[in-house]
C-alpha positions, -999 to 999 in steps of 0.1 A, spaced: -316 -622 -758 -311 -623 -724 -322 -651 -699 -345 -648 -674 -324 -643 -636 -325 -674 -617 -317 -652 -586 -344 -644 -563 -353 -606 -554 -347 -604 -519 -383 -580 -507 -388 -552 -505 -361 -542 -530 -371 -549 -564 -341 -542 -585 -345 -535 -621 -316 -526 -652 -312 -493 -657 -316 -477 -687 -285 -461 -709 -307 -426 -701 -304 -430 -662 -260 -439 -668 -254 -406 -649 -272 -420 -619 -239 -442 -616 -212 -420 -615 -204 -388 -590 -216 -353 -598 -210 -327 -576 -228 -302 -595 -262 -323 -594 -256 -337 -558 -280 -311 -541 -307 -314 -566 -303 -354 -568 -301 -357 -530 -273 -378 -532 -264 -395 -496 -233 -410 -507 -215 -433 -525 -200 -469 -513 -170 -487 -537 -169 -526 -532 -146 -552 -546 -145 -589 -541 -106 -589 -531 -77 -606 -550 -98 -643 -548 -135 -630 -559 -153 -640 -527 -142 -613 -504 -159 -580 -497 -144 -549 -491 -158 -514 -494 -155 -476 -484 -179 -448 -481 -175 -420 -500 -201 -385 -483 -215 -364 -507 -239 -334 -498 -215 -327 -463 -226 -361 -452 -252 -344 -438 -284 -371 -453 -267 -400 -440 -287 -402 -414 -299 -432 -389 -323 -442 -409 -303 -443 -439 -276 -462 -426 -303 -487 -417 -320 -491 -453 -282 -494 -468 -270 -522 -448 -304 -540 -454 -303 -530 -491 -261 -543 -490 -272 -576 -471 -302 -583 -491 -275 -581 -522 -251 -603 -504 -273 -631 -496 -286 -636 -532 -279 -608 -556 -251 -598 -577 -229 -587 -546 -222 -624 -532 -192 -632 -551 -176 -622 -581 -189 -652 -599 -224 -645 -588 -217 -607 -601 -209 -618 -636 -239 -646 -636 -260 -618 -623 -253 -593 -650 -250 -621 -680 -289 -635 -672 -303 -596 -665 -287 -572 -687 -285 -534 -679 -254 -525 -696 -250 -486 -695 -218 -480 -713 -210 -498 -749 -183 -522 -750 -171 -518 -717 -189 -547 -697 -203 -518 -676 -241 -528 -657 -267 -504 -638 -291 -521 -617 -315 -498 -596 -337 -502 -563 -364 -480 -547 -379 -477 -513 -400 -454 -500 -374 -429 -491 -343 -439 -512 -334 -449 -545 -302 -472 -551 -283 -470 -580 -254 -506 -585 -229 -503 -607 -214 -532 -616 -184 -541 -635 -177 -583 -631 -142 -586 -640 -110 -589 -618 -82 -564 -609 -109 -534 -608 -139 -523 -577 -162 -541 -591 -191 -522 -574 -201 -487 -567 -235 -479 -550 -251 -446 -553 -277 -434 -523 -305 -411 -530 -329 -397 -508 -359 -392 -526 -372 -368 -499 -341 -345 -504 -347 -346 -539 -385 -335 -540 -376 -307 -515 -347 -292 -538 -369 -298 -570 -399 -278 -552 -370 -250 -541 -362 -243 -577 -399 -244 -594 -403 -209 -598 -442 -210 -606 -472 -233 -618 -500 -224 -650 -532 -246 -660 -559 -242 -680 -589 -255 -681 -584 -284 -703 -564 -295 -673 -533 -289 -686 -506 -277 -662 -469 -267 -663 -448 -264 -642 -411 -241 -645 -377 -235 -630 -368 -214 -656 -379 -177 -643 -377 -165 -681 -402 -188 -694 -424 -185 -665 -430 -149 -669 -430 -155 -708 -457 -177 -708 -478 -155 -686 -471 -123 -712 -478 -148 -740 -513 -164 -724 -529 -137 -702 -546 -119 -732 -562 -149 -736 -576 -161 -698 -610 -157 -709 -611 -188 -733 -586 -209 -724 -591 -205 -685 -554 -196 -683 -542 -194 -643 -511 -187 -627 -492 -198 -596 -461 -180 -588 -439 -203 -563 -410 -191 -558 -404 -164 -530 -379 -144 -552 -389 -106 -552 -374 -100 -586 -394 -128 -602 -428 -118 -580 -429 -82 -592 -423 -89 -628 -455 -108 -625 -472 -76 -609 -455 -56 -641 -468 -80 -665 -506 -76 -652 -507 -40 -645 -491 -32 -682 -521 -50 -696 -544 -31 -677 -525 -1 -692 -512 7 -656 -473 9 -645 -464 -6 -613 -455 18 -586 -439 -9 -562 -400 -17 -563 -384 -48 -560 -374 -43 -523 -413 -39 -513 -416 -77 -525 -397 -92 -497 -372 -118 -489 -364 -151 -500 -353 -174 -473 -316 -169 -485 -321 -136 -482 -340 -140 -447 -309 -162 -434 -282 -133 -447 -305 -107 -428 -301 -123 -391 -262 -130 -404 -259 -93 -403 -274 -89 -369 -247 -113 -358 -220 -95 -335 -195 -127 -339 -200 -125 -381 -173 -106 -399 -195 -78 -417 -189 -52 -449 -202 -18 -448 -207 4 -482 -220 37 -478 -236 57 -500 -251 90 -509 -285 96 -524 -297 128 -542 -331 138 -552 -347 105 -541 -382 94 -560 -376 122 -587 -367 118 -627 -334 130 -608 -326 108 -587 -290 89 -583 -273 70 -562 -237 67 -554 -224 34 -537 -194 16 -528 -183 45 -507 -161 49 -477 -177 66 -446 -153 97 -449 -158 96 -489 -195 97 -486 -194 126 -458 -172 148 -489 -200 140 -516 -223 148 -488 -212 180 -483 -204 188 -512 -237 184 -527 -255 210 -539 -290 191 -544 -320 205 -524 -328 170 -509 -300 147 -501 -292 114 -473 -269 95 -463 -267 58 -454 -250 23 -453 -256 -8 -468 -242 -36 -442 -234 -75 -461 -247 -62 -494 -282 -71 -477 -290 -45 -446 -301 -8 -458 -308 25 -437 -309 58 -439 -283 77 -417 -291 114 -421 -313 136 -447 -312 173 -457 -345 181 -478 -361 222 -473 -331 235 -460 -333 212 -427 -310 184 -417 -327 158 -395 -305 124 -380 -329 95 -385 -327 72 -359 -339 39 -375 -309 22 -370 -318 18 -333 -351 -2 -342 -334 -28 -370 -314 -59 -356 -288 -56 -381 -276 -20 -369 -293 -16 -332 -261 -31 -317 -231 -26 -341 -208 -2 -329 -196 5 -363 -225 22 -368 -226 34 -334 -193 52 -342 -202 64 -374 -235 82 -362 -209 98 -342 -189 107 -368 -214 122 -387 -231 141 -358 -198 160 -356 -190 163 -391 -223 174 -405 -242 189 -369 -231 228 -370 -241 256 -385 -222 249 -420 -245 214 -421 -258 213 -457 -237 239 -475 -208 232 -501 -176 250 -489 -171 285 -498 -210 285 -494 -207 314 -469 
């Protein structure tokens, strides 16, 4: 049984033992760092005597949430544990930890001790014996954290009993929807899709309509962007961005015919081109895997030069693509345009 603390909480921080459940709140993890928010981490240690205080600060996240104001809750936090908490002295570490518990690791003399503000939560770890750092501090911002958990919730269901879910998981979001629509009508079964992924919005769409006995016409690129995918397409309108280019060559497009060959060089998808025997046919580019158009067409014996390219920001200015509409204009823009070779 553990004694009650003699030491006076120092307002507004309220710090509490952790739990054995939140020991991973103690310790780095770069794989959780975005979707904990993590600020940072600061080592201590009471120097050779135990009354010293030394300490680095370790960025996590790019450094990029330790911010003013953070730097101005830490050192409050830090001096408020000075004056009267466990981080005074290596004596008043040990005394700290004996009267409030907290251990997170068996055996080891290892203690948690946590702290929230509005903004931040800070995580102590403590380990009161000499020749080690006998303190590491995690930083949290809270505010991070609630933004990168409402980036990854891919939707939101209820009923009417007031019941609610919420996922990440796209699987199990579209799952429960197939599983519950058929029954909406008694259970008041609603649906909130949340996440801005096209892939994930028209599976939805392909889950109502097949109830309704219907196939959805619409493919994935009519859905849109998601911001990532927004951010890649001004990268591709950037002149001083390296950029890839993958042409292709598409044959009976919108038919139980149609295919697609990708990943080709400009010159390689000029031969398939021409060599093509199909009735309808174009040519285009995909630029940074994210950019699309169109280049030229042959469909009822015609061959027109589309000129899209000049309206889209990813193209408009590239003079790769200026040279290649070149290329193409000479290659393909004669009378032999659209026939294989020995066609005549």
């Amino acid at each position: 049984m553990k004694k009650q603390s003699s030491f006076q909480q120092t307002p507004p921080f309220d710090l509490r033992p952790a739990s054995v459940e939140e020991a991973g709140l103690f310790y780095s993890n770069d794989e959780r760092d975005e979707a904990l928010g993590t600020v940072g981490h600061l080592r201590m240690d009471f120097g050779s005597g135990g009354k010293g205080f030394y300490h680095t600060w370790w960025p996590h996240n790019g450094d990029h949430f330790n911010t003013p104001e953070f730097k101005e809750a830490l050192q409050e936090f830090v001096d408020a544990m000075r004056q009267s908490g466990p981080l005074k002295n290596l004596a008043a570490m040990n005394t700290y930890c004996w009267h409030n518990g907290g251990e997170i690791s068996e055996n080891d003399r290892v203690y948690g001790f946590v702290a929230e503000t509005e903004h931040y939560r800070f995580c102590l770890r403590c380990t009161p014996r000499p020749g080690d750092y006998q303190g590491y501090l995690y930083c949290y911002d809270l505010r991070q954290q609630e933004m990168a958990r409402q980036e990854k919730l891919v939707g939101r269901v209820t009923y009417a009993s007031g019941e609610q879910q919420e996922f990440c998981d796209p699987q199990r979001y579209l799952q429960t929807i197939r599983e519950e629509l058929p029954y909406r009508n008694t259970t008041g079964f609603r649906y909130e899709t949340l996440t801005d992924d096209p892939a994930v919005k028209k599976a939805v769409d392909d889950i109502l309509l097949d109830v309704a006995g219907e196939e959805n016409p619409r493919r994935t690129c009519n859905y849109g962007l998601t911001e990532a995918g927004k951010q890649a397409l001004r990268d591709a309108a950037d002149p001083s961005k390296p950029h890839t280019y993958s042409w292709f060559v598409m044959t009976d497009c919108n038919t139980s015919k149609e295919q697609i060959h990708r990943a080709l060089t400009l010159d390689g998808a000029i031969q398939l081109y021409q060599d093509s025997d199909r009735p309808e046919k174009r040519l285009g580019v995909t630029k940074d895997e994210i950019a699309t158009v169109d280049l030229v067409c042959f469909l009822d014996e015609e061959q027109v030069f589309f000129e899209d390219y000049r309206k889209l920001e990813s193209f408009r200015n590239d003079p790769v693509i200026a040279d290649a509409v070149e290329t193409l204009h000479q290659e393909l823009d004669g009378p032999e345009a659209g026939l294989e070779m020995g066609g005549l």
